[in-house]
N, C-alpha and C positions, 0 to 999 in steps of 0.2 A: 191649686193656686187660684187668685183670684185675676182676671181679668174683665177686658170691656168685650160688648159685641152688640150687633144691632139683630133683633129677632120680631120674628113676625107671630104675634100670639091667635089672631083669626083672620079668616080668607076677608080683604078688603081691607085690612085696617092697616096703620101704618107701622114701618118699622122702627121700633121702639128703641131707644140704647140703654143696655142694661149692665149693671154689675153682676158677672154670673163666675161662678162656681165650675172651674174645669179641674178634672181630673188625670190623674198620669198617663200614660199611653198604658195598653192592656198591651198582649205579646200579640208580634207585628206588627204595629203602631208607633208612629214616631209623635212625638210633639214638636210645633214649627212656630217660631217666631215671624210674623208676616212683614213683608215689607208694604206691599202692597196690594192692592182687589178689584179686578172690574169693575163693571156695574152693567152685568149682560141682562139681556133681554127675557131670558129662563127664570131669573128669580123674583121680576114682575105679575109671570105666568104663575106664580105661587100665590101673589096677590089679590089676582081677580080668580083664582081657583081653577083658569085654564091647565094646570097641571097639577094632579094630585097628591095629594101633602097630607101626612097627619104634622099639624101644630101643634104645641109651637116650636118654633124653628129657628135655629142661627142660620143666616141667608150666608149667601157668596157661594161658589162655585171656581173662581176664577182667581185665581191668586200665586203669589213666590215670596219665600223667605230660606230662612237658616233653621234647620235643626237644632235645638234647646235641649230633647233629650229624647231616648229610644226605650222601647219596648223590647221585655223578653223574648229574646229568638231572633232580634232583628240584628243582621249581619252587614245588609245594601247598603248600610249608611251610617254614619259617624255624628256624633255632634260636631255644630258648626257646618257641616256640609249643604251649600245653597240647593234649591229643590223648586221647581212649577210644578205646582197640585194639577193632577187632571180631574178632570168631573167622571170619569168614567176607569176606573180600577181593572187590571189584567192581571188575572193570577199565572195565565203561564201555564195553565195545564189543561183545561178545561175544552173542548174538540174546538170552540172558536175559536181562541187562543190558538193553537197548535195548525190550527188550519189559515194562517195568516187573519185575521179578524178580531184581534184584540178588543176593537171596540164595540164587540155585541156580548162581553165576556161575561159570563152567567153573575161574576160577581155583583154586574152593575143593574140585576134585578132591582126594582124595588130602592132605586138610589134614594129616590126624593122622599119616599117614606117615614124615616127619621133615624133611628134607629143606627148602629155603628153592625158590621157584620157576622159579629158574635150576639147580634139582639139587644145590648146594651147603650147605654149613654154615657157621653162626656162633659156638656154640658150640663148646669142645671142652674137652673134663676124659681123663686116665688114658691117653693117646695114642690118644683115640678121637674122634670127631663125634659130637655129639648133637644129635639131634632137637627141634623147637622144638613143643609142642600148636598145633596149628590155626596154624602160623607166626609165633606170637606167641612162647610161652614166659616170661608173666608172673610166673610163680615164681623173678623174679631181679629183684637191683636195678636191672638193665640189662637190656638185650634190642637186638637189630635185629629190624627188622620192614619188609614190602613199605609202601609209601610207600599203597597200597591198602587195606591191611587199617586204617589211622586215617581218623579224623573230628575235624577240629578243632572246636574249643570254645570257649564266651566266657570272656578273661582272667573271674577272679576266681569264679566256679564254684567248688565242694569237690571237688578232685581223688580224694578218697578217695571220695565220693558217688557222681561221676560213673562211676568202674570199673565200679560193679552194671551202668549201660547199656551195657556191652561184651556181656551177655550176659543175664545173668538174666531183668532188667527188659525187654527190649524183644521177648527170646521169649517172655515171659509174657506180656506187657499184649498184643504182637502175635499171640498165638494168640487172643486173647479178640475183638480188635477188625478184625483181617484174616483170619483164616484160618476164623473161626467164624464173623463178619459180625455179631456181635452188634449191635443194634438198639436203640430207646428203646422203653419194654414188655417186652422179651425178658425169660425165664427162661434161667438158665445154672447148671450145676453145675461145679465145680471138683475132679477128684479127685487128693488129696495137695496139701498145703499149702507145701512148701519153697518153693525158692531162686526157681521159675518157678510153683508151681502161686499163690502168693503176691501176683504180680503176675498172674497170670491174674486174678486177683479184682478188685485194682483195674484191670484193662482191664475188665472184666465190667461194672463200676460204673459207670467211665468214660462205658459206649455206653451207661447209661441204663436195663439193665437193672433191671427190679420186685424180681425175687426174684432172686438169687444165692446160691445153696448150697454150703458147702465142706466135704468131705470129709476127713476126717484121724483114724486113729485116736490122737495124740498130741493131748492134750487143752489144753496149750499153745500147740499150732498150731493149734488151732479158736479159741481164744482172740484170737489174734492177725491170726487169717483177718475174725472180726467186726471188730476195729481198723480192716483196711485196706478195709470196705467189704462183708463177706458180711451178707445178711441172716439167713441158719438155718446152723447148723452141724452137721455128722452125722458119726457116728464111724467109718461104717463106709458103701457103696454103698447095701445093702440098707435103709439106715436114711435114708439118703439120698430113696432110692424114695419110701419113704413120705411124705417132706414134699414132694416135687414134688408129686405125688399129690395130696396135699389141697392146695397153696397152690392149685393150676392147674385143681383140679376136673376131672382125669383125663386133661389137656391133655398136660401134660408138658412137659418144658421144649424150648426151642427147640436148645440147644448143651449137649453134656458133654466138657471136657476133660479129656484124660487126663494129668497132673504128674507120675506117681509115681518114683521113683527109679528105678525100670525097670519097663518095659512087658512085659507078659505075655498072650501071647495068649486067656489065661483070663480074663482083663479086658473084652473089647471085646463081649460078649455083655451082661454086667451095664451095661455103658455104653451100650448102645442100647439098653437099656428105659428108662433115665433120659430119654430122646427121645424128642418125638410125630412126627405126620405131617413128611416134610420137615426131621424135625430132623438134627442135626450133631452124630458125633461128631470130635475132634481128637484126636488122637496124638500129644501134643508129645513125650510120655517116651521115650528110648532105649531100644531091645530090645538082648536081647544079639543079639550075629553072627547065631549057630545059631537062633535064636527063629524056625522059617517055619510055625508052625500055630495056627491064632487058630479060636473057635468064635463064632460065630455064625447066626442067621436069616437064610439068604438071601429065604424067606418077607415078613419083614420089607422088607429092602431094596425087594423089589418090590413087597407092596401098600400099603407107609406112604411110599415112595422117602426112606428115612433116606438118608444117608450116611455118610463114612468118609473125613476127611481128613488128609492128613500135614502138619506143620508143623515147616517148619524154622528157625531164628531167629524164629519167630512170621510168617513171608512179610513181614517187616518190609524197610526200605530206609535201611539203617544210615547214610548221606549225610541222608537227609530226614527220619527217625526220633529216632534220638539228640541230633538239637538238639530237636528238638519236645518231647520226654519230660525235659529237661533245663527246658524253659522250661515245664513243667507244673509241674516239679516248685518253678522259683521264685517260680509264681502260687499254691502249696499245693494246688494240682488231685492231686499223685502224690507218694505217702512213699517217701522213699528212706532216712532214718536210720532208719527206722522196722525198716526190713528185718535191720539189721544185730542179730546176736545177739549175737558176742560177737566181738574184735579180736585178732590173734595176732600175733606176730613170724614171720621166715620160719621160726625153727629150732622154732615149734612147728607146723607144717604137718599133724606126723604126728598132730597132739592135737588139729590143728582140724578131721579127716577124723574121728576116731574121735568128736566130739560131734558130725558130720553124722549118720556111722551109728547113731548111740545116739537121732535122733530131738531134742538139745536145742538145735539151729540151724537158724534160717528160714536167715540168710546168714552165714558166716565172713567173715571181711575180714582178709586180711594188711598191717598198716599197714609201710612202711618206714622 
């Protein structure tokens, strides 16, 4: 079938919208009618080439619609059946998998590469294959996608809502609430407020945390960081410091997560003084490729035993997650329209990345 999609043909260049050529689902592969598509911060990293891609590529990651039609063998799902794509696929057997850790699951090697799991393509524009982000390729009205990479959903949910938990929402809330172990009493600081560090705040809340501190020098986004559940907001790490400091009475907070648009190894120093004994920092934010030198105290490490953890999707279990944060969110426990800044069509893609980088979007949302 023919459909639209916005693709990235070289590192730097802009996202292009094209008339492209999709083919049927192969066996285990559904095809999905989109409703609607982020506009995360990962498929920027595609742009400036901080994350490795063969091009060209149909962009998006983040996304929910309806089943159009299914692939031989596939059983999990019917047409018409509503569905949020994850950016990271669980086959369900693989030792990650089966050892609780879905989200390291062998299938999700190699997502951004292009490629569909049997080594083939869906896509194709200009007598070429392209590339799906993370197997999905939610910057189209259509898509095929492994029968793995969805989660179905209760009919009558907001399809446009539900997209954020493809991605945003559940590696936020899930660094805050599995990867950091935040607690009831905990202190937590939050650094950068976007599309993740946003819902790190409300996972922060969530576990019950006292204080919650977010970090952002965009003063909108501290604004909006209080909305969704900070208690102090600080413009800047160092300014941060000083409120853990007095709320904690020198304690310091128990978890500092790192949000920012990219991670820099000149960060993770500043982030583990915002920790006391025992504390945790998280690393959800992307580094570029090249990024292998980070400063900090190994002093530290040993006589306060901090730590230093990575998070991927937030160690979240996109099968058991994504309905829970869905059903949070229709008890009013987790905002989800709240997130959304402002709505675009596909063919402004390019205008809804330049208000990410300009600082005036918690979350873009391309409606279809």
């Amino acid at each position: 079938m023919r459909t639209t999609a916005a693709v990235l043909w070289e590192p730097g260049g802009k996202w292009e919208i094209e008339e492209v050529e999709l083919d049927s689902p192969n066996a285990g592969e559904v095809m999905v009618e989109l409703t609607a598509s982020g506009l995360c911060h990962s498929d920027e990293h595609l742009v400036t080439g901080d994350l490795p891609a063969v091009l060209p590529m149909v962009g998006g990651h983040e996304g929910a619609g309806r089943v159009i039609e299914v692939g031989p063998g596939v059983t999990e799902l019917e047409v018409g059946d509503p569905v949020v794509m994850t950016f990271l696929p669980s086959c369900g057997r693989c030792p990650y998998c089966n050892t609780g850790r879905p989200n390291l699951c062998n299938d999700g090697a190699g997502a951004t590469l292009g490629p569909q799991l049997d080594g083939t393509y869906r896509f194709h524009a200009r007598g070429e294959d392209l590339g799906q982000m993370c197997l999905l390729g939610t910057f189209a009205r259509h898509t095929v996608v492994p029968v793995k990479s969805t989660v179905k959903i209760d009919e009558g949910f907001p399809l446009d809502l539900a997209a954020l938990v493809g991605c945003g929402v559940t590696t936020g809330f899930g660094s805050a609430v599995r990867t950091a172990d935040l607690r009831a009493g905990d202190t937590a600081v939050v650094i950068g407020v976007g599309g993740i560090g946003a819902n790190a705040v409300q996972g922060a809340r969530a576990a019950g945390c006292r204080y919650v501190v977010a970090a952002d020098p965009v003063e909108h986004k501290r604004e909006r960081a209080r909305e969704l559940g900070a208690t102090h907001v600080a413009a800047s790490i160092d300014e941060a410091w000083e409120i853990v400091s007095e709320v904690t009475r020198g304690q310091m907070a128990e978890a500092a997560i790192l949000c920012t648009g990219v991670a820099m190894g000149e960060d993770l120093q500043p982030a583990l003084q915002l920790v006391g004994k025992r504390g945790r920092v998280v690393v959800t934010a992307l580094a570029r490729a090249e990024e292998e030198t980070a400063s900090l105290s190994l002093l530290d490490l040993t006589l306060y035993e901090k730590q230093i953890r990575g998070a991927l999707f937030g160690s979240s279990a996109a099968q058991f997650d994504i309905p829970r944060l869905l059903e949070m969110h229709n008890l009013g426990q987790l905002k989800l329209r709240e997130l959304i800044t402002r709505e675009y069509s596909l063919d402004q893609v390019n205008e809804g990345y330049e208000d990410m980088r300009s600082g005036r979007n918690i979350r873009g949302l391309i409606r279809y």
